[in-house]
Chimera marker file (.cmm) of the C-alpha trace (Angstrom):
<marker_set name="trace">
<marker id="1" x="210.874" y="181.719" z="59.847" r="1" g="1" b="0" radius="0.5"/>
<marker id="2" x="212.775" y="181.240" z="56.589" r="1" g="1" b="0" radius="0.5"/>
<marker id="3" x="213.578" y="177.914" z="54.873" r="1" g="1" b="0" radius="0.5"/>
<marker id="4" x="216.977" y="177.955" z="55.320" r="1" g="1" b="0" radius="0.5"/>
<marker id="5" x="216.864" y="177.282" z="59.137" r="1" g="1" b="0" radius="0.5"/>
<marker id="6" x="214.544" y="174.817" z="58.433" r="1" g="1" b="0" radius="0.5"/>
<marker id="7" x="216.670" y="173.035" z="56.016" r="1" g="1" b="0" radius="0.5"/>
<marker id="8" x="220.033" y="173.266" z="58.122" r="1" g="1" b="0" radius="0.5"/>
<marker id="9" x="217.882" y="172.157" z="61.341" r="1" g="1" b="0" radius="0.5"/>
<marker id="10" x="216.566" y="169.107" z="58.909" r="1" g="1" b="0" radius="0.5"/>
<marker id="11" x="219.723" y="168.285" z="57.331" r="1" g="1" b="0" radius="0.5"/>
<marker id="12" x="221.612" y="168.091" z="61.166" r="1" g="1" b="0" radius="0.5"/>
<marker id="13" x="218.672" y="165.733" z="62.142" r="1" g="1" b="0" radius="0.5"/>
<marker id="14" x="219.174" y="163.165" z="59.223" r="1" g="1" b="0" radius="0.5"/>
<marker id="15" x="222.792" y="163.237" z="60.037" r="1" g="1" b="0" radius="0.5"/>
<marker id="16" x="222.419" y="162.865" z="63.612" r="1" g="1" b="0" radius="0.5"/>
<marker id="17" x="220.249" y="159.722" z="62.787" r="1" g="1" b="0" radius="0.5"/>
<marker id="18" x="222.163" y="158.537" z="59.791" r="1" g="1" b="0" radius="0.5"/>
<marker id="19" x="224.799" y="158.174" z="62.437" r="1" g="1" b="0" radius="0.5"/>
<marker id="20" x="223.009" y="157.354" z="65.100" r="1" g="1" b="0" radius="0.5"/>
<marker id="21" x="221.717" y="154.032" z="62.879" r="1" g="1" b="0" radius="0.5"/>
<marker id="22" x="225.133" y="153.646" z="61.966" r="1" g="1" b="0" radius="0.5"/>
<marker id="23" x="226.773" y="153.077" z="65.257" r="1" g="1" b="0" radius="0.5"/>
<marker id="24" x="223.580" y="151.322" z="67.304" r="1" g="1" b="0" radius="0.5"/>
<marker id="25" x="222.641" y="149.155" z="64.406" r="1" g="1" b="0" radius="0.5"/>
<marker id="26" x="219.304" y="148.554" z="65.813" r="1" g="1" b="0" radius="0.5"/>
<marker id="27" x="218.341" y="146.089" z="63.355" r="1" g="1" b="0" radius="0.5"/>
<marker id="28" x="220.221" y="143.412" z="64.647" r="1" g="1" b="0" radius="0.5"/>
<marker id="29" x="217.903" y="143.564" z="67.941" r="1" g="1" b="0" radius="0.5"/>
<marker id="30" x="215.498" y="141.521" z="65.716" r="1" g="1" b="0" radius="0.5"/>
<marker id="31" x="217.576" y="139.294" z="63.549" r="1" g="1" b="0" radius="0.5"/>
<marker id="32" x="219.484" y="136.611" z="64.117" r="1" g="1" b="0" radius="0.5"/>
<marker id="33" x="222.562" y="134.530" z="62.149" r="1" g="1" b="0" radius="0.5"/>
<marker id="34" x="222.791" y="130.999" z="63.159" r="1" g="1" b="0" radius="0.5"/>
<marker id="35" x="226.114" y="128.728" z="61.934" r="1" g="1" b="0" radius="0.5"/>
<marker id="36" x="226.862" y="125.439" z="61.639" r="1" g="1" b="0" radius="0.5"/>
<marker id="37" x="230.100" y="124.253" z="61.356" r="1" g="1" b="0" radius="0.5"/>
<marker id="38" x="231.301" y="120.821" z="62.420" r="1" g="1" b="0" radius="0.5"/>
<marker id="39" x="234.475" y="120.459" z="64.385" r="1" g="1" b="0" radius="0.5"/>
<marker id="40" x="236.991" y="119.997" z="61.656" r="1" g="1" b="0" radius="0.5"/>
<marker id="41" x="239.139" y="117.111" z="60.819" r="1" g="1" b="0" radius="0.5"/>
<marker id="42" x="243.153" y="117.744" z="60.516" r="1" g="1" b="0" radius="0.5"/>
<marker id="43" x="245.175" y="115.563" z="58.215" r="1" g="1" b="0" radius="0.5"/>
<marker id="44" x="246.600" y="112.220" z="59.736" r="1" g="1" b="0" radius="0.5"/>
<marker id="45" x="248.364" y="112.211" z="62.285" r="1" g="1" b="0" radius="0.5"/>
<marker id="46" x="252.252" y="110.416" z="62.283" r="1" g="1" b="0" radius="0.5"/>
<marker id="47" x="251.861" y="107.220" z="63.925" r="1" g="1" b="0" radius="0.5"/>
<marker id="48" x="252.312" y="107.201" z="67.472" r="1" g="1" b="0" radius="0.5"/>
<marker id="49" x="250.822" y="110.344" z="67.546" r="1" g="1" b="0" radius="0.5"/>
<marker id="50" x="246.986" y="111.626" z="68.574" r="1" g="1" b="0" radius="0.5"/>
<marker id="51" x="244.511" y="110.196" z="65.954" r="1" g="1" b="0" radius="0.5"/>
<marker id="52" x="241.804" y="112.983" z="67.196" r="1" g="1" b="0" radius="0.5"/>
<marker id="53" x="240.852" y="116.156" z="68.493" r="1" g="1" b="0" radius="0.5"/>
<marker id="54" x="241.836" y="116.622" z="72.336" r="1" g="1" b="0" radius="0.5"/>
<marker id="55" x="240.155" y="119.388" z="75.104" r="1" g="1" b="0" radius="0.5"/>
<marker id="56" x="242.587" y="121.585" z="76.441" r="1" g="1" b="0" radius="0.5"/>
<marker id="57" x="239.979" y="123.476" z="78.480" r="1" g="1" b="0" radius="0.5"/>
<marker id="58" x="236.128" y="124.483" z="78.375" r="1" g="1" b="0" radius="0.5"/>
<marker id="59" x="233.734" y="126.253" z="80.034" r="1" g="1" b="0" radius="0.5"/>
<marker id="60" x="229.934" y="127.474" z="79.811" r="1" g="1" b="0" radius="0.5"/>
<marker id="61" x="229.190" y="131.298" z="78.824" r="1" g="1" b="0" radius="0.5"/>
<marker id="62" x="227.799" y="133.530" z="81.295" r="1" g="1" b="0" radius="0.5"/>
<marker id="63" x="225.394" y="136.633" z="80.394" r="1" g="1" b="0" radius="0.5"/>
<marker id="64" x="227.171" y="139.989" z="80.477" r="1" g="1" b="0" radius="0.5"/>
<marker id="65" x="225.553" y="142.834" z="78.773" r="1" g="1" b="0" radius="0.5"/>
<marker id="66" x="223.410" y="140.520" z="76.897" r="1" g="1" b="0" radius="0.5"/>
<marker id="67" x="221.622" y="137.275" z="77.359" r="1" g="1" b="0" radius="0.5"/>
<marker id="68" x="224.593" y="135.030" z="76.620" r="1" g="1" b="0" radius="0.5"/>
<marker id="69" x="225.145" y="130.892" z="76.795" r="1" g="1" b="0" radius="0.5"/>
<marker id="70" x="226.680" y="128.303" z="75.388" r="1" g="1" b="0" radius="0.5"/>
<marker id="71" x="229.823" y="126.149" z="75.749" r="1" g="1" b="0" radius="0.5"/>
<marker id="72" x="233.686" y="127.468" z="74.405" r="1" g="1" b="0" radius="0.5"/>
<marker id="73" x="236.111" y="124.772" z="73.674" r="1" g="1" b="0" radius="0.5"/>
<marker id="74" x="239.848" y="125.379" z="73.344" r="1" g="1" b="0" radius="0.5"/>
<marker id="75" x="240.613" y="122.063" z="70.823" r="1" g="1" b="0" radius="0.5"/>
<marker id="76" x="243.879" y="120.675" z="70.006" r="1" g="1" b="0" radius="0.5"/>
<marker id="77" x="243.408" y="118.625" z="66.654" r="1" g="1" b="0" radius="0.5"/>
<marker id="78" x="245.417" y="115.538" z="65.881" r="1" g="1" b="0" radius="0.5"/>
<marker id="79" x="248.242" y="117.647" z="63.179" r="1" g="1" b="0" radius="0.5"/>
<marker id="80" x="248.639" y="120.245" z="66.367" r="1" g="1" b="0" radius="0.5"/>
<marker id="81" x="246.742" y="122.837" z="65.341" r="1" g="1" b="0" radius="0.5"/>
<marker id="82" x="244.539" y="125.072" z="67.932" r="1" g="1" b="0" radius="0.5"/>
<marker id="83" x="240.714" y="126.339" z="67.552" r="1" g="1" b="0" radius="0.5"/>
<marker id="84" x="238.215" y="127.534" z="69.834" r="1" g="1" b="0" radius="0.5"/>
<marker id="85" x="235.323" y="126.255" z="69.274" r="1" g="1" b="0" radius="0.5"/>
<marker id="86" x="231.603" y="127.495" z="70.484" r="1" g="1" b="0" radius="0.5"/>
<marker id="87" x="229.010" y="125.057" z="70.774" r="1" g="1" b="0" radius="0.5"/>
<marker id="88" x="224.816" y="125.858" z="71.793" r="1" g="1" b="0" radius="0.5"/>
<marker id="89" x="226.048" y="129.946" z="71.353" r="1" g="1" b="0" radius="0.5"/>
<marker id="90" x="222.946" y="131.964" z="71.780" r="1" g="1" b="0" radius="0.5"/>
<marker id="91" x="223.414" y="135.377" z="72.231" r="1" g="1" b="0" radius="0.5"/>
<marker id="92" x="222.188" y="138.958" z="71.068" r="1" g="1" b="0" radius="0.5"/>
<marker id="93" x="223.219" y="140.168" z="67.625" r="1" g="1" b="0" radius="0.5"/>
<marker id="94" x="224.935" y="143.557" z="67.822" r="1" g="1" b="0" radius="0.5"/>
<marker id="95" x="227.477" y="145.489" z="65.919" r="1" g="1" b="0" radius="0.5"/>
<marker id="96" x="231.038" y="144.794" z="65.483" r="1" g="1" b="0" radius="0.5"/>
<marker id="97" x="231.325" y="141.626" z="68.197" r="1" g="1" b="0" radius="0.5"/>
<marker id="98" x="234.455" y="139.978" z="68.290" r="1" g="1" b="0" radius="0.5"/>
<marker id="99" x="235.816" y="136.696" z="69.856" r="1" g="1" b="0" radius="0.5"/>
<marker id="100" x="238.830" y="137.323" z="72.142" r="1" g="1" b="0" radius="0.5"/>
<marker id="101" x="240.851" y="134.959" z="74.267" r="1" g="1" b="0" radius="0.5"/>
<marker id="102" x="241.340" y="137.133" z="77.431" r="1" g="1" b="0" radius="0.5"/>
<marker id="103" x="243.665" y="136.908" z="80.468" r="1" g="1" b="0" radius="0.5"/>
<marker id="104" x="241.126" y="137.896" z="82.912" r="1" g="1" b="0" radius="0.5"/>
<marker id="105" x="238.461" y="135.681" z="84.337" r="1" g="1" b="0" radius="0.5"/>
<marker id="106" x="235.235" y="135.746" z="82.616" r="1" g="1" b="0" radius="0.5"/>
<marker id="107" x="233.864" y="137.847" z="85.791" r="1" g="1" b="0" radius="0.5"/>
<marker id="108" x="237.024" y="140.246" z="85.890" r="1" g="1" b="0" radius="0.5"/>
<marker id="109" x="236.157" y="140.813" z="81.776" r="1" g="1" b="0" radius="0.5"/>
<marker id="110" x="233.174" y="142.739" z="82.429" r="1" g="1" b="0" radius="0.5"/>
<marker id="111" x="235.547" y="145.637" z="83.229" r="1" g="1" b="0" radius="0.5"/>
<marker id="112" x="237.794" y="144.804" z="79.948" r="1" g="1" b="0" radius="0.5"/>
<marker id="113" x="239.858" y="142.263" z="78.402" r="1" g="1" b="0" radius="0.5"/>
<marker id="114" x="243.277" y="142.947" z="79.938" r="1" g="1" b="0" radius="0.5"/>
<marker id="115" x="245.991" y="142.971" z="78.396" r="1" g="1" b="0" radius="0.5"/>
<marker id="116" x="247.665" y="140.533" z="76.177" r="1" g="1" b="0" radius="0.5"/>
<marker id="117" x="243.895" y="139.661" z="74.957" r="1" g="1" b="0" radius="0.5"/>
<marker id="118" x="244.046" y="137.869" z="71.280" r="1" g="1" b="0" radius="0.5"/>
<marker id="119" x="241.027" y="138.745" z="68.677" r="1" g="1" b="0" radius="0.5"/>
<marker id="120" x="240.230" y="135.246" z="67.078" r="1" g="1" b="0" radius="0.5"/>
<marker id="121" x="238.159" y="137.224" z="64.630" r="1" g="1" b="0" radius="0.5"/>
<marker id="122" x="234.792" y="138.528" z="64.178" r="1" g="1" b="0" radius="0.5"/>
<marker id="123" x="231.681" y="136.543" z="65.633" r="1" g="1" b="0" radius="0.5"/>
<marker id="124" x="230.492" y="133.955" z="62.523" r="1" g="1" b="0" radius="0.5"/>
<marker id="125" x="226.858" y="134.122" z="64.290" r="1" g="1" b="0" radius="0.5"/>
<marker id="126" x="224.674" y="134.362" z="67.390" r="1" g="1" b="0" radius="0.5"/>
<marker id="127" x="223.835" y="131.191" z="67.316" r="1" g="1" b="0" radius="0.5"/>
<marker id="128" x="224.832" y="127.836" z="66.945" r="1" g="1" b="0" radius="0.5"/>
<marker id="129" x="228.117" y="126.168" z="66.687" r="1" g="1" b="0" radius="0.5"/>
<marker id="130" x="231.197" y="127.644" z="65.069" r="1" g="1" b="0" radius="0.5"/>
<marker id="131" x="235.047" y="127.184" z="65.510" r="1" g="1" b="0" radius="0.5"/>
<marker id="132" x="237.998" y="130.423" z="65.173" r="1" g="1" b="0" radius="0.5"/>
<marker id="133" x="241.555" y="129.207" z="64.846" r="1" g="1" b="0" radius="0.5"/>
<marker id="134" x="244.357" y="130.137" z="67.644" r="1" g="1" b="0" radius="0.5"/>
<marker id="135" x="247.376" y="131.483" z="66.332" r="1" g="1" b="0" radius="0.5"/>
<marker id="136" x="249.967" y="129.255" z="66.564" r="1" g="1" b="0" radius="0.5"/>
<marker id="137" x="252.589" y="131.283" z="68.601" r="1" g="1" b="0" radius="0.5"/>
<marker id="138" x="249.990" y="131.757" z="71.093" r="1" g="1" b="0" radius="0.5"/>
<marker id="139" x="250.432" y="129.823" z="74.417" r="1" g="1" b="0" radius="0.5"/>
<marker id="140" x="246.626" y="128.963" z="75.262" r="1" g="1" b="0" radius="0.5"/>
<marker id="141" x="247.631" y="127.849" z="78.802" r="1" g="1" b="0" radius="0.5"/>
<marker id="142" x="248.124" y="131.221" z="80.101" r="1" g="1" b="0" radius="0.5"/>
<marker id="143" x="244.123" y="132.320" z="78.629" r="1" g="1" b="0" radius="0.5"/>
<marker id="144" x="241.219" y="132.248" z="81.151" r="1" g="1" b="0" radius="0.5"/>
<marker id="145" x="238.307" y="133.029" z="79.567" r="1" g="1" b="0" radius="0.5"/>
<marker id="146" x="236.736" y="133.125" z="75.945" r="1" g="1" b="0" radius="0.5"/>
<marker id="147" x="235.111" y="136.094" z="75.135" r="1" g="1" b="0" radius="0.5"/>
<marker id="148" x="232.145" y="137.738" z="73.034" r="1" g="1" b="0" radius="0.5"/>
<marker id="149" x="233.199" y="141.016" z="72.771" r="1" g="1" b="0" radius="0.5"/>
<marker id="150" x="231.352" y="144.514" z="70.940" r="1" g="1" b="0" radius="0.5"/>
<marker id="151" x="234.411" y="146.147" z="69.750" r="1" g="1" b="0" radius="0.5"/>
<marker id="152" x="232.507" y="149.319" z="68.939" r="1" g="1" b="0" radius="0.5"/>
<marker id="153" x="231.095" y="150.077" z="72.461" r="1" g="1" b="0" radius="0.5"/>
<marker id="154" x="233.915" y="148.004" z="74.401" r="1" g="1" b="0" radius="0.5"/>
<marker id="155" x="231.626" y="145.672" z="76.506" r="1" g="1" b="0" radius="0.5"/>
<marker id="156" x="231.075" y="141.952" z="76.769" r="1" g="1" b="0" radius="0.5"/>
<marker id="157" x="228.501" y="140.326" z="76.018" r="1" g="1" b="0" radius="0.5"/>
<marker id="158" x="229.316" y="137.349" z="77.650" r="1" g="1" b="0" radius="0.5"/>
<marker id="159" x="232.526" y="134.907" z="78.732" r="1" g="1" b="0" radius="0.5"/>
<marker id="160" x="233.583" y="131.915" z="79.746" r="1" g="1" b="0" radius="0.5"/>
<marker id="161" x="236.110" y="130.371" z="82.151" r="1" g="1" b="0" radius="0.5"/>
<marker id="162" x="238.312" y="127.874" z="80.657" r="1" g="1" b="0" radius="0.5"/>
<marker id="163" x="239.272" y="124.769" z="82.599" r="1" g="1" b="0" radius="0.5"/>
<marker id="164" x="241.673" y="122.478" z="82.053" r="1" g="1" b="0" radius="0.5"/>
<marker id="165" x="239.640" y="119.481" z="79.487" r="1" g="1" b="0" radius="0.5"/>
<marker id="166" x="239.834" y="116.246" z="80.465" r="1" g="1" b="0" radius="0.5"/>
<marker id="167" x="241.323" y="114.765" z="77.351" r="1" g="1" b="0" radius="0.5"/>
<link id1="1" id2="2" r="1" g="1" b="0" radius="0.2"/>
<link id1="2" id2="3" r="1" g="1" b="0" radius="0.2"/>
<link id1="3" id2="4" r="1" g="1" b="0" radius="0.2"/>
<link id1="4" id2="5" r="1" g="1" b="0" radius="0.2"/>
<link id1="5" id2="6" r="1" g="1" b="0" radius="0.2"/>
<link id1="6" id2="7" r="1" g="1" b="0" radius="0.2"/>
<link id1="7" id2="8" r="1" g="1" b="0" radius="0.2"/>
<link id1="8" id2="9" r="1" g="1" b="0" radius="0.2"/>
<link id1="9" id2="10" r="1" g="1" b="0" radius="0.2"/>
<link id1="10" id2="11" r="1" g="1" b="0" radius="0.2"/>
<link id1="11" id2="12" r="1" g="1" b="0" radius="0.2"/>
<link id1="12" id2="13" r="1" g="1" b="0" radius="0.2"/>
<link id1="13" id2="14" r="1" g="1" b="0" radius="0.2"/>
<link id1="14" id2="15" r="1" g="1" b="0" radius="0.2"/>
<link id1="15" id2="16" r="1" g="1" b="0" radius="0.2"/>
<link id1="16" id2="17" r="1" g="1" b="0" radius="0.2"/>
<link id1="17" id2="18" r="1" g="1" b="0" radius="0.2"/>
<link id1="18" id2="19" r="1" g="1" b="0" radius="0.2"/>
<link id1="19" id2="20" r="1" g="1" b="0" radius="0.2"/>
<link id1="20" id2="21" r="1" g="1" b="0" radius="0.2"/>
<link id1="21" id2="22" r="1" g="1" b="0" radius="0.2"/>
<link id1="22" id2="23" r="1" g="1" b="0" radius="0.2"/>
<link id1="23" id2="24" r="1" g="1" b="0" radius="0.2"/>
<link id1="24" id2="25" r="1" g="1" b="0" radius="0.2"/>
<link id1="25" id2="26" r="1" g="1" b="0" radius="0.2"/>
<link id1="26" id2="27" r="1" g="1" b="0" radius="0.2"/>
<link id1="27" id2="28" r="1" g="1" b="0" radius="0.2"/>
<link id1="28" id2="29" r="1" g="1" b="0" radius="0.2"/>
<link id1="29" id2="30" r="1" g="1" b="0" radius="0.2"/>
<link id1="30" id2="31" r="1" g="1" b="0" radius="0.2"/>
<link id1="31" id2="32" r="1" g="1" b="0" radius="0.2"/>
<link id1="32" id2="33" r="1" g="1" b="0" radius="0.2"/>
<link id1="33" id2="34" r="1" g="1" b="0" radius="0.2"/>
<link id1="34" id2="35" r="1" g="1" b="0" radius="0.2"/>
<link id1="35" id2="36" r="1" g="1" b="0" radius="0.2"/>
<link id1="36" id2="37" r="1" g="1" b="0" radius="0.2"/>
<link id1="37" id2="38" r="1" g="1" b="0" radius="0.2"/>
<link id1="38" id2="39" r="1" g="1" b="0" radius="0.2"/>
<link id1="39" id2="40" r="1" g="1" b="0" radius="0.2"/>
<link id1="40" id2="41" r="1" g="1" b="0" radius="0.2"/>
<link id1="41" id2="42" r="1" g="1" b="0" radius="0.2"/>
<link id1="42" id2="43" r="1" g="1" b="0" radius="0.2"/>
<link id1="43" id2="44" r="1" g="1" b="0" radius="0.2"/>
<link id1="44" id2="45" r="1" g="1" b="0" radius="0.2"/>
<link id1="45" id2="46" r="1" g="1" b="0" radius="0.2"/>
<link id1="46" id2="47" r="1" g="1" b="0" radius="0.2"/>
<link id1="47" id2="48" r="1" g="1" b="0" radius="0.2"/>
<link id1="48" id2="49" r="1" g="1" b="0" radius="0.2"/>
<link id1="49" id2="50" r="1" g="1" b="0" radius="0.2"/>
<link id1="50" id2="51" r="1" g="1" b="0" radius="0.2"/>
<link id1="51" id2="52" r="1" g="1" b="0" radius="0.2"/>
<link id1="52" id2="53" r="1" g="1" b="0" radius="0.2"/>
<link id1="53" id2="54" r="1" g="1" b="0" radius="0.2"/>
<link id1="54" id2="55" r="1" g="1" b="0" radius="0.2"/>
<link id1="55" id2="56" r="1" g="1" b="0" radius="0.2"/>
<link id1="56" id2="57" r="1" g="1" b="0" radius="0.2"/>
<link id1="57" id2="58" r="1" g="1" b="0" radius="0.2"/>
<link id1="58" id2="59" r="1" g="1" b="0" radius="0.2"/>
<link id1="59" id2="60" r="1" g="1" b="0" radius="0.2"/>
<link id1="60" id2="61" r="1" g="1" b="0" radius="0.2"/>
<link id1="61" id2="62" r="1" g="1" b="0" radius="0.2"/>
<link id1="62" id2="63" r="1" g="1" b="0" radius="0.2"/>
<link id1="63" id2="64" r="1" g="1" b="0" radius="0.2"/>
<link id1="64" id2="65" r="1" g="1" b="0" radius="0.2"/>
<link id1="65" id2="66" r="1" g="1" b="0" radius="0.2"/>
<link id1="66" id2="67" r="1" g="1" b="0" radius="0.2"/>
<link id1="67" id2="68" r="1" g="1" b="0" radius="0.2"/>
<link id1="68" id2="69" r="1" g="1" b="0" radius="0.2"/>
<link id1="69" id2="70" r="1" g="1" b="0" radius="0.2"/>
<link id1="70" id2="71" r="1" g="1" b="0" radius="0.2"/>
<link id1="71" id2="72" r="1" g="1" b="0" radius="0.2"/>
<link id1="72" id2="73" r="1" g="1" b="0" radius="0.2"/>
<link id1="73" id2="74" r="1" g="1" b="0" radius="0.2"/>
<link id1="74" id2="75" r="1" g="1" b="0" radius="0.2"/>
<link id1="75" id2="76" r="1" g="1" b="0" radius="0.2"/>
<link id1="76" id2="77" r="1" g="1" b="0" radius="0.2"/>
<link id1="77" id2="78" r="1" g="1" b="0" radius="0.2"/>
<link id1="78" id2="79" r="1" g="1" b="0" radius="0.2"/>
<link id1="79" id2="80" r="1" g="1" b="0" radius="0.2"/>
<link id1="80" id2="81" r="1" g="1" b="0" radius="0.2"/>
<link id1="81" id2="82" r="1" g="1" b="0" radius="0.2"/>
<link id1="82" id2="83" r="1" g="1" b="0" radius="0.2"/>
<link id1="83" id2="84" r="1" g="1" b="0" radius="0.2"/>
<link id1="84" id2="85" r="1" g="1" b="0" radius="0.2"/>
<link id1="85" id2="86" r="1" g="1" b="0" radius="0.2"/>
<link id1="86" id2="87" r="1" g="1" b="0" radius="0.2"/>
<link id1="87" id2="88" r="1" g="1" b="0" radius="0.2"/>
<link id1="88" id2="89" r="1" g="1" b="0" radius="0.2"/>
<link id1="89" id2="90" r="1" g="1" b="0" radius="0.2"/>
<link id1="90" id2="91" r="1" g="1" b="0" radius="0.2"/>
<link id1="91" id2="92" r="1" g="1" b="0" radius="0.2"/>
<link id1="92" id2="93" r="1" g="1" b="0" radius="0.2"/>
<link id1="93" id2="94" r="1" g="1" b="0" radius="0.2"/>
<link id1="94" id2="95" r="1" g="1" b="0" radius="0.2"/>
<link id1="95" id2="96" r="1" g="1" b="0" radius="0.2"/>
<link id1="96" id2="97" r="1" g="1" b="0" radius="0.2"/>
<link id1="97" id2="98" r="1" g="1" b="0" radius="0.2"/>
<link id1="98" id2="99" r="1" g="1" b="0" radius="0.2"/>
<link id1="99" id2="100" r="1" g="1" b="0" radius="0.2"/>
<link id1="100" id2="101" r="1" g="1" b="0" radius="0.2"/>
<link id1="101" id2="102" r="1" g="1" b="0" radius="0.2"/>
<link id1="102" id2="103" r="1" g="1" b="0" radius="0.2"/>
<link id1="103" id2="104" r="1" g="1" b="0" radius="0.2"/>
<link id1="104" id2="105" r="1" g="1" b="0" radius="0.2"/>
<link id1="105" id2="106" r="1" g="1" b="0" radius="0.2"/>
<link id1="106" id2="107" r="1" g="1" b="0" radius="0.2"/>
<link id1="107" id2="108" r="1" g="1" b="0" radius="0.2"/>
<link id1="108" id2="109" r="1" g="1" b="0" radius="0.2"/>
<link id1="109" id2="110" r="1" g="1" b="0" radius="0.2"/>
<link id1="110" id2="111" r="1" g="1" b="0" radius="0.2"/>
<link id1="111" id2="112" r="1" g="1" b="0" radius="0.2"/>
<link id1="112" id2="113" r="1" g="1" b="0" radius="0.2"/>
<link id1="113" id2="114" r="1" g="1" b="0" radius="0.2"/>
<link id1="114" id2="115" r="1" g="1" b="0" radius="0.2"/>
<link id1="115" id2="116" r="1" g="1" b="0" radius="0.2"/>
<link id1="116" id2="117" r="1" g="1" b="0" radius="0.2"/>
<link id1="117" id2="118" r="1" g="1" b="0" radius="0.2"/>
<link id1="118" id2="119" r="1" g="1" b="0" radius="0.2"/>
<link id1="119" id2="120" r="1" g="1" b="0" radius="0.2"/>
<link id1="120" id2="121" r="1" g="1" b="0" radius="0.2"/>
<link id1="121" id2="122" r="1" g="1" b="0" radius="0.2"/>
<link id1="122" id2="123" r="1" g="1" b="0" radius="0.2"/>
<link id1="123" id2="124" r="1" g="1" b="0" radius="0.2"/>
<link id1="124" id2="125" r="1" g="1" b="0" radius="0.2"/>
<link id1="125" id2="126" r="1" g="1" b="0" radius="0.2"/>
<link id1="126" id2="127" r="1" g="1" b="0" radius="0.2"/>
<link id1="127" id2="128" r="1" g="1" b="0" radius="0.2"/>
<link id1="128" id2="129" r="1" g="1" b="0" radius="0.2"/>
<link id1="129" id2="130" r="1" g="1" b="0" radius="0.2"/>
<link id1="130" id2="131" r="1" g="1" b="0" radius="0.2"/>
<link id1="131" id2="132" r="1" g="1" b="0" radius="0.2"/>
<link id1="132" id2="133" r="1" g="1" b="0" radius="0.2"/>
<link id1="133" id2="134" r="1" g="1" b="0" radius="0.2"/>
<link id1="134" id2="135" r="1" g="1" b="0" radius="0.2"/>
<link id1="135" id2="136" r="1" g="1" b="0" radius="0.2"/>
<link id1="136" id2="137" r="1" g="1" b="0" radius="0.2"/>
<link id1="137" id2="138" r="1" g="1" b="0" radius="0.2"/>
<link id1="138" id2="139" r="1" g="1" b="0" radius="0.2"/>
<link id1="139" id2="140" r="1" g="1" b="0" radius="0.2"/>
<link id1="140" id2="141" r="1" g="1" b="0" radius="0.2"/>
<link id1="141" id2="142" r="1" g="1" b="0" radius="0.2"/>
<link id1="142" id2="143" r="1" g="1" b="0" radius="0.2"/>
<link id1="143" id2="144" r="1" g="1" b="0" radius="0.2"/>
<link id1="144" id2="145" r="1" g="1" b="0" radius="0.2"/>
<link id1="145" id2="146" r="1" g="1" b="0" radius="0.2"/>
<link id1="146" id2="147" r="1" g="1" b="0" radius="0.2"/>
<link id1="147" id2="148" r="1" g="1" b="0" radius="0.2"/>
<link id1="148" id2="149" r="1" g="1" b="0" radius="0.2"/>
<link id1="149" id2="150" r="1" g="1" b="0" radius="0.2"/>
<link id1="150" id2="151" r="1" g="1" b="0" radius="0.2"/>
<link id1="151" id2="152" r="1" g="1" b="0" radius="0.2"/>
<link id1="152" id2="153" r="1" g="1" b="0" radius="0.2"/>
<link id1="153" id2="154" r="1" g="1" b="0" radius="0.2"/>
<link id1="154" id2="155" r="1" g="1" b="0" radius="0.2"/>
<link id1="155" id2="156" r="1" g="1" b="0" radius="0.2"/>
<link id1="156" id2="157" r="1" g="1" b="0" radius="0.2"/>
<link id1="157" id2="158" r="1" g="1" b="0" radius="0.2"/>
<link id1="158" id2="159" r="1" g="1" b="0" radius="0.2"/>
<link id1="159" id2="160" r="1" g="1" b="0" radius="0.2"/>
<link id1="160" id2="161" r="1" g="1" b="0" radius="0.2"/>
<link id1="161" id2="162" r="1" g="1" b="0" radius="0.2"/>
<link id1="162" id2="163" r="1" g="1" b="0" radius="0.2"/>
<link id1="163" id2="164" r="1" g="1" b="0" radius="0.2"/>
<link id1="164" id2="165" r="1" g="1" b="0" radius="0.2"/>
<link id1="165" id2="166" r="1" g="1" b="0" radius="0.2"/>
<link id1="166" id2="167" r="1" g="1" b="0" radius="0.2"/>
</marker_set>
């Protein structure tokens, strides 16, 4: 056999993996990223107004494609503005996850996010406790579940229903 199959046989292979590495990232199997980020204070509020930051609904994370808990917190502050906020995440590192407010219950998600989903962003970390702003035009009362979401292979990796808070 000559060298030149050899070589184009090779150089497929390292593409093939090169890719292959690319898409699967399998890396983040074994790491981890956790954050920390305290629920944050908004300016004063005008008096008569709410001095602090107010539930508008919650609910715990259930696994989905991977190992997945936690609590998600939709959070009105005191100047009005909207974040959801995870608290005790802990879930599998993977490439490209997202957090998406989705229409769908956190059971119906494991078959998509609907439509009319809204991508708060990419996930901060696997871990720990981290908040993602709500755009203000969007009308959180019509949202049922908070979502960790792998963009790249379009499955969840876990959701939770959002109930009405109690404050």
């Amino acid at each position: 056999m000559s060298r030149r199959p050899v070589v184009a046989v090779l150089a497929v292979l390292v593409v093939a993996a090169g890719a292959g590495l690319y898409l699967f990232q399998p890396w983040k199997a074994f790491t981890d990223t956790t954050v920390t980020e305290a629920l944050p204070s908004a300016p004063a509020a005008a008096p008569g107004q709410d001095t602090g930051p107010r539930r508008l609904a919650e609910g715990k994370f259930v696994t989905h494609e991977h190992g997945t808990s936690g609590m998600a917190l939709a959070v009105r502050l005191a100047n009005g503005d909207r974040l959801l906020r995870l608290e005790d995440l802990s879930t599998s590192d993977g490439p490209d996850l997202r957090v998406y407010l989705s229409r769908r219950s956190a059971d119906a998600v494991r078959e998509g996010l609907g439509k009319g989903a809204v991508d708060l962003g990419k996930l901060k970390g696997n871990l720990g406790d981290q908040n993602y702003t709500v755009p203000a035009d969007t009308d959180v009362s019509g949202f049922r579940s908070a979502v960790i979401w792998c963009k790249r292979f379009s499955v969840s990796f876990g959701a939770a229903d959002l109930t009405p808070g109690k404050g």
